[in-house]
N, C-alpha and C positions, 0 to 999 in steps of 0.2 A: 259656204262662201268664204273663200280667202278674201284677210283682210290685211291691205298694205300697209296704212298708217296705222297712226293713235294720235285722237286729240285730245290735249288736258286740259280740263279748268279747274282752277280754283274757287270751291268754294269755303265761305268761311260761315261758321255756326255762332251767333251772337246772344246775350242774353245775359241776366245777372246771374251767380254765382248763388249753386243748390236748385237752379229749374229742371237740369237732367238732363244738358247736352251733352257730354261724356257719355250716358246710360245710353242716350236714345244714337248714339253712333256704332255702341258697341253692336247696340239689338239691329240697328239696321248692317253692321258687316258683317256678324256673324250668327242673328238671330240668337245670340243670348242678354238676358239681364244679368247686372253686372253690383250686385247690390253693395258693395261696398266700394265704389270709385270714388278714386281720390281724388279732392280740388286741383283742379287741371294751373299747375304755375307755367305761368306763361302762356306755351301754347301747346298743342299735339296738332299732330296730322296723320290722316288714315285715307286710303286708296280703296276708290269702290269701284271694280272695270263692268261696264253696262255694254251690252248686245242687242243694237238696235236694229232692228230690221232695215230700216229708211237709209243707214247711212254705213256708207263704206270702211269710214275707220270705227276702230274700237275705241270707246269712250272712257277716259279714266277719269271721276271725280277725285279730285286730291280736299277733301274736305280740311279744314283746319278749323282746329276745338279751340278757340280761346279761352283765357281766365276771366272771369266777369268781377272779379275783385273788382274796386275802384283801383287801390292801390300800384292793380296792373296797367293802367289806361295808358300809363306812357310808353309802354311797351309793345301795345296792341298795332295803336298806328304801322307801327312796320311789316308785322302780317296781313293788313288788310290790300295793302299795292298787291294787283295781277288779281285780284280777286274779280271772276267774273258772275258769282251769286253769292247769294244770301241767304240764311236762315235766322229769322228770326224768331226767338222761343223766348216763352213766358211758362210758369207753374199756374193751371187752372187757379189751383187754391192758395195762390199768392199775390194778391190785387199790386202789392209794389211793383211786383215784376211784370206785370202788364203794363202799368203807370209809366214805368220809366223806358218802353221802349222808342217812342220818338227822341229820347235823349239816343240811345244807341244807334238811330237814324242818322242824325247829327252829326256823329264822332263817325263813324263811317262813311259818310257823302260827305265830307268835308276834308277826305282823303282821299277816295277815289269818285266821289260822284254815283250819278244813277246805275244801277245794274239790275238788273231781276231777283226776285226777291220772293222764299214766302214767308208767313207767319205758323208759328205751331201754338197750341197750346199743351203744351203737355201733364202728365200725370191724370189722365182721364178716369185710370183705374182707383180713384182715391178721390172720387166725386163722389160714390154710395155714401162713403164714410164720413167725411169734410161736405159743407156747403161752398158749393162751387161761388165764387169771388167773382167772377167775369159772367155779365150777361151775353148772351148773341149778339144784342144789337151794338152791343160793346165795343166787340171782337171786329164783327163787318165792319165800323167805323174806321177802328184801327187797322184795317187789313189795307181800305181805301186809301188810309192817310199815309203808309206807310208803303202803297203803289204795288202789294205784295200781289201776287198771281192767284194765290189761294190762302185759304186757310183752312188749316186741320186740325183736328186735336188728338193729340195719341197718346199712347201710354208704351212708354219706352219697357214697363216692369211686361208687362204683356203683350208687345210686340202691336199692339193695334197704330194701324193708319201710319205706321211707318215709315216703310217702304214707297206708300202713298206718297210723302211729304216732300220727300227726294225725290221721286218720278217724275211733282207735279213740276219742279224747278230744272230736271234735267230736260224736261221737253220745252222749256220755256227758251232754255239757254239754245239746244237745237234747231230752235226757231229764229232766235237772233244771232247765232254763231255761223 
C-alpha cells in the first residue's frame, strides 16, 4: 500500500534522573541495551516510523528524552508544548522515583494540559536481585491517578514489554488523533 502522508507526534519520556529512559529508548529503537548512557542534559529526541495497518499515513513518533535533574526543570517546560503523549517511568526498585511522579504530572499539565499518557515501570530484570519497592496495588493506583492507558513494567537491559509500552500509547494517540 502506498502511503501519501506522514503524521508526527510528539512524545515526551518523563521521570527522575537514573530510571532508564535513555536505555529504554535506545532498546525500543534499535533493540539494543545501552549500558553505559549518559545523563541526558537537557533533552534528546529519536524518531520511531510505525506501519499501521488502519491508517493511511506513516506514523512518526518523535519521542523526546528529557533530563530528570531537578536543576533542569527550567528548561523542560519548553519541550513539553506540541507534545501529544506521555510516558511516564519510574525504577521498580526506586520508591522515590515512583513517589514523585504525580509531581511530574503537575509540571507537565500545567504546560500543556491533559494528553494520553502511560506509566512504565522499568528495570524488571533487577527485581530477582533487589526487593522490588512498588506494590501492584500501588502501581494501578498511580496508573488511575495519573489517567495513564496502561501500565507496564519492562526492562530496557533485556528488551521486555518494551515495544509493548509504546504500542500501548501509539494506539491510544490513533484513537484520539
Amino acid at each position: 500500500m502506498h502511503r501519501s502522508s506522514q503524521i508526527t507526534w510528539k512524545i515526551i519520556i518523563v521521570g527522575n534522573s537514573g530510571v532508564g529512559k535513555t536505555t529504554l529508548l535506545h532498546q525500543y529503537l534499535s533493540k539494543k541495551f545501552k549500558s553505559k548512557a549518559e545523563t541526558t542534559i537537557g533533552s534528546n529526541f529519536f524518531v520511531k516510523y510505525l506501519n499501521i495497518p488502519e491508517k493511511k499515513e506513516l506514523i512518526a513518533l518523535q519521542v523526546w528524552d528529557l533530563a530528570g535533574q531537578e536543576r533542569f526543570k527550567w528548561v523542560r517546560n519548553a519541550f513539553y508544548k506540541g507534545a501529544k503523549g506521555i510516558v511516564y517511568v519510574f525504577d521498580l526498585t526506586d520508591k522515590n522515583s515512583f513517589d514523585v511522579l504525580m509531581n511530574w504530572k503537575h509540571e507537565v499539565e500545567n504546560v500543556i494540559g491533559l494528553i494520553p499518557c502511560v506509566l512504565v515501570g522499568n528495570k524488571l530484570d533487577l527485581i530477582d536481585t533487589i526487593d522490588r519497592s512498588i506494590e501492584n496495588n500501588e502501581s494501578d493506583f498511580l496508573k488511575r491517578e495519573l489517567g495513564a492507558v496502561a501500565y507496564i513494567e519492562t526492562s530496557a537491559k533485556l528488551g521486555t514489554n518494551v515495544e509493548e509500552a509504546f504500542y500501548n500509547l501509539a494506539v491510544e494517540l490513533i484513537k484520539k488523533y
